[in-house]
C-alpha positions as CSV (number, residue, x, y, z in Angstrom):
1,X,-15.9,44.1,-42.2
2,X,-15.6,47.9,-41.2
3,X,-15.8,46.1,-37.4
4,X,-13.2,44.4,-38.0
5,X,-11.1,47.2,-38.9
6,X,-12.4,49.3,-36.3
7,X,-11.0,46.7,-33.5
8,X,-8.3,46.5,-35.2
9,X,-7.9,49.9,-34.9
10,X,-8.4,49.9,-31.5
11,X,-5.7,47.3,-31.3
12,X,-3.6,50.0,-32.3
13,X,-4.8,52.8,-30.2
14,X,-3.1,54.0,-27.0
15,X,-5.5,53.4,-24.8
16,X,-4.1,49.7,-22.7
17,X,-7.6,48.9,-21.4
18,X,-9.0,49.0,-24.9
19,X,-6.5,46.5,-26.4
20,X,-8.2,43.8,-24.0
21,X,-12.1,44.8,-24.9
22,X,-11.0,44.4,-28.7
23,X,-8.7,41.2,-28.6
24,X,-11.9,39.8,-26.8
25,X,-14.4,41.3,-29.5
26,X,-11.9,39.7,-32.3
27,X,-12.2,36.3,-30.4
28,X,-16.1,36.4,-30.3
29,X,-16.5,37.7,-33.9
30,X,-13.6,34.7,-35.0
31,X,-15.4,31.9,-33.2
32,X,-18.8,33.3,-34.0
33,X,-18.5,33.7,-38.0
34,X,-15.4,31.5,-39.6
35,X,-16.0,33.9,-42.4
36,X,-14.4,36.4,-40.7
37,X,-11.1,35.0,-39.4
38,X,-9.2,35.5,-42.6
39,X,-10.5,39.3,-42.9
40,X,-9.3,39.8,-39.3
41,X,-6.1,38.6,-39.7
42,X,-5.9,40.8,-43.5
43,X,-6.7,43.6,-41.3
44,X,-3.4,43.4,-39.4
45,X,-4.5,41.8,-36.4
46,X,-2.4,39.1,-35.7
47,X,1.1,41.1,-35.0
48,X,-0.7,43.4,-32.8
49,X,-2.3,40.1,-30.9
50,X,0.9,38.3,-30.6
51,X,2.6,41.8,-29.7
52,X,-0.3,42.0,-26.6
53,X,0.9,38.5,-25.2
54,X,4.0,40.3,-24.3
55,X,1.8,43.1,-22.4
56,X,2.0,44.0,-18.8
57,X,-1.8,44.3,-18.6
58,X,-2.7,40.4,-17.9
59,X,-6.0,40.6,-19.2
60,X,-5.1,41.9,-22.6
61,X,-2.7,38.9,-22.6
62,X,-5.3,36.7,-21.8
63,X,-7.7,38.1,-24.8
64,X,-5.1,38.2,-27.5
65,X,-4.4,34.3,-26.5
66,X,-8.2,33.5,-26.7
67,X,-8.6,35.6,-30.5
68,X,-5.6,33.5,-31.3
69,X,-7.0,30.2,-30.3
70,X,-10.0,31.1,-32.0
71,X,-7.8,32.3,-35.0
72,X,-5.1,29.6,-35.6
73,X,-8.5,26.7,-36.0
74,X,-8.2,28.2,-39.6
75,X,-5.4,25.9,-41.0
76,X,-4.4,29.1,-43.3
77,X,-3.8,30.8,-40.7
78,X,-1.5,28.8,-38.1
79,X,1.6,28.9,-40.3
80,X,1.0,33.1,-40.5
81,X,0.6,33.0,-36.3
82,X,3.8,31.2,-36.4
83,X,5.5,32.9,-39.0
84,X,5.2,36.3,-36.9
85,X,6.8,34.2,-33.6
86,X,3.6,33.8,-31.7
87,X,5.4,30.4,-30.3
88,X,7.7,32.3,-27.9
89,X,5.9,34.9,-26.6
90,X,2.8,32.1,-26.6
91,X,5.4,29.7,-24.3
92,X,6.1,32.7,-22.0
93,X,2.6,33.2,-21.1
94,X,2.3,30.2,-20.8
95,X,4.9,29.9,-17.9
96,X,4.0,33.7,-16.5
97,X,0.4,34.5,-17.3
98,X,-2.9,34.1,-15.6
99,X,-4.9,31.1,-15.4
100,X,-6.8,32.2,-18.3
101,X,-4.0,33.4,-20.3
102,X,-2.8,29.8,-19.3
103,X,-5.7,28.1,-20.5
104,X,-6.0,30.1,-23.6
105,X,-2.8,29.8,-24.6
106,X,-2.3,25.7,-24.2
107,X,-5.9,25.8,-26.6
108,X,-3.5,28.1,-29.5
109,X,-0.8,25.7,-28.2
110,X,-3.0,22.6,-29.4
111,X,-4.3,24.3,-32.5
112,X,-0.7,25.5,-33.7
113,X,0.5,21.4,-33.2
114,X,-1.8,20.2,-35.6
115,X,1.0,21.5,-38.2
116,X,4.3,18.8,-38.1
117,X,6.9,21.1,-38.2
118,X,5.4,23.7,-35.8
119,X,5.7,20.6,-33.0
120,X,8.9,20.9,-32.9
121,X,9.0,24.4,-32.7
122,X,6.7,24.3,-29.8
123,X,8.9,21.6,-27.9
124,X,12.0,23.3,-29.1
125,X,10.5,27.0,-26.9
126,X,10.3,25.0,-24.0
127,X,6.2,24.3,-24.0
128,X,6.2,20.5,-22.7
129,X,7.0,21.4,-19.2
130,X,4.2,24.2,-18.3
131,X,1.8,22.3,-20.1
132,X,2.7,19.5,-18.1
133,X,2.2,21.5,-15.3
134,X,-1.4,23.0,-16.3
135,X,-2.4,19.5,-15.8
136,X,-1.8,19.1,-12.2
């Protein structure tokens, strides 16, 4: 747990080349121990992910997308991602970002959907057409 916090910490830091190392360190920890995706989001770390998809630095972007996707598979989680509007700044890297940030984001985009109501909410920001896309 005091990892946890530490990254998170480091999510919060200044430095913009350690909010990428972390966001990825979060992603390997979330996928790596299930256990631990509820503590990292506790910890504070989904506001400061969602707030990194709207970064200039692509690779941060494409982190916090990947510890997302490998957040929102807990079905606790996904209505707290959405709740903090991860959809709209998840649909605009979707149309703007890196081929990783691409990818990562459809696989929070597909994990998020599994909810009813957040469906519409993901057609509704526009998602249909750039994931569309990703598939030519």
């Amino acid at each position: 747990m005091a990892d946890v916090q530490a990254l998170v910490a480091r999510l919060r830091g200044l430095d913009a080349g350690d909010h990428a190392d972390a966001a990825a360190a979060l992603a390997r920890q979330s996928e790596a121990d299930p256990s631990l995706r509820a503590p990292i989001a506790d910890a504070g770390a989904l506001p400061l992910l969602i707030a990194l998809l709207r970064s200039t630095d692509t690779r941060a972007q494409a982190h916090a997308a990947e510890a997302l996707c490998a957040l929102a598979v807990d079905k606790d989680l996904r209505p707290r991602i959405v709740d903090l509007g991860a959809v709209p700044a998840l649909v605009a890297l979707l149309i703007s970002g890196t081929a990783e940030g691409k990818a990562w984001t459809a696989g929070t985009l597909a994990w998020l959907a599994r909810d009813a109501p957040t469906r519409t909410l993901i057609v509704g920001a526009g998602a249909l057409v750039p994931l569309v896309a990703l598939l030519r």
